[in-house]
C-alpha positions in Angstrom: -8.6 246.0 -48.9 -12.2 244.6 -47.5 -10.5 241.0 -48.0 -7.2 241.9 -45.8 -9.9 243.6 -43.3 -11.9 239.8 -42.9 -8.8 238.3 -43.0 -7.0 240.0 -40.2 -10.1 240.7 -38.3 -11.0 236.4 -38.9 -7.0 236.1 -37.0 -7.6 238.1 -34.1 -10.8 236.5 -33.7 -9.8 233.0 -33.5 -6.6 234.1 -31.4 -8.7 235.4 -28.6 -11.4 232.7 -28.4 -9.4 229.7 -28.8 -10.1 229.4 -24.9 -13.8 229.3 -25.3 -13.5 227.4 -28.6 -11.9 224.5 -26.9 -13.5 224.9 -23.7 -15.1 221.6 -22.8 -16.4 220.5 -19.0 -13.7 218.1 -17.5 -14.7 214.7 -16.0 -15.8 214.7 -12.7 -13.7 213.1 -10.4 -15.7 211.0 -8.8 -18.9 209.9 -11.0 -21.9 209.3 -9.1 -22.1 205.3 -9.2 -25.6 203.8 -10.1 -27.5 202.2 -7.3 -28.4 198.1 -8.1 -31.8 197.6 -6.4 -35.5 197.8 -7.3 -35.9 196.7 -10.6 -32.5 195.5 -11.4 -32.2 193.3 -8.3 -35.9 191.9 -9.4 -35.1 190.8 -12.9 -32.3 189.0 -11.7 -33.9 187.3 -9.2 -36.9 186.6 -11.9 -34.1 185.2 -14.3 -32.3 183.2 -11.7 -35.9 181.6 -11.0 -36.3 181.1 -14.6 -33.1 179.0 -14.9 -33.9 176.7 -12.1 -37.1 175.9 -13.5 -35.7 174.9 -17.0 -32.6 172.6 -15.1 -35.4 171.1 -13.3 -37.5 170.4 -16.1 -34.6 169.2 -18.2 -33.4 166.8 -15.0 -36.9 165.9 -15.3 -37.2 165.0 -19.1 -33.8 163.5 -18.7 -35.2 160.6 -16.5 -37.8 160.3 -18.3 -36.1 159.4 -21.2 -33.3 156.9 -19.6 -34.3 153.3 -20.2 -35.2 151.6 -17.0 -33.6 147.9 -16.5 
């Protein structure tokens, strides 16, 4: 009799709360878009720096090593 109790009782549980069970916050519609400055915008100009100065230096070592006639 206890068993039929849990059982019936474990039903009517899950029959009202399946709402809040699978409940979950929706998307919002429109996200909040991440702002590109500060430290972003300095790294790239820091790696765009950075590649200039290795073509340079390997336009550099490149004449260097052409034999002159």
């Amino acid at each position: 009799m206890k068993s039929l109790i849990y059982f019936s009782l474990a039903i009517v549980f899950t029959l009202l709360f399946t709402t809040i069970l699978f409940a979950q916050p929706s998307a919002p519609m429109n996200p909040t878009q991440a702002p590109i400055d500060g430290g972003l915008s300095l790294l790239a100009a820091a790696g765009g720096g950075y590649a200039i100065k290795k073509l340079r230096d390997r336009r550099k070592r490149l004449m260097e090593e052409e034999p002159k006639f």
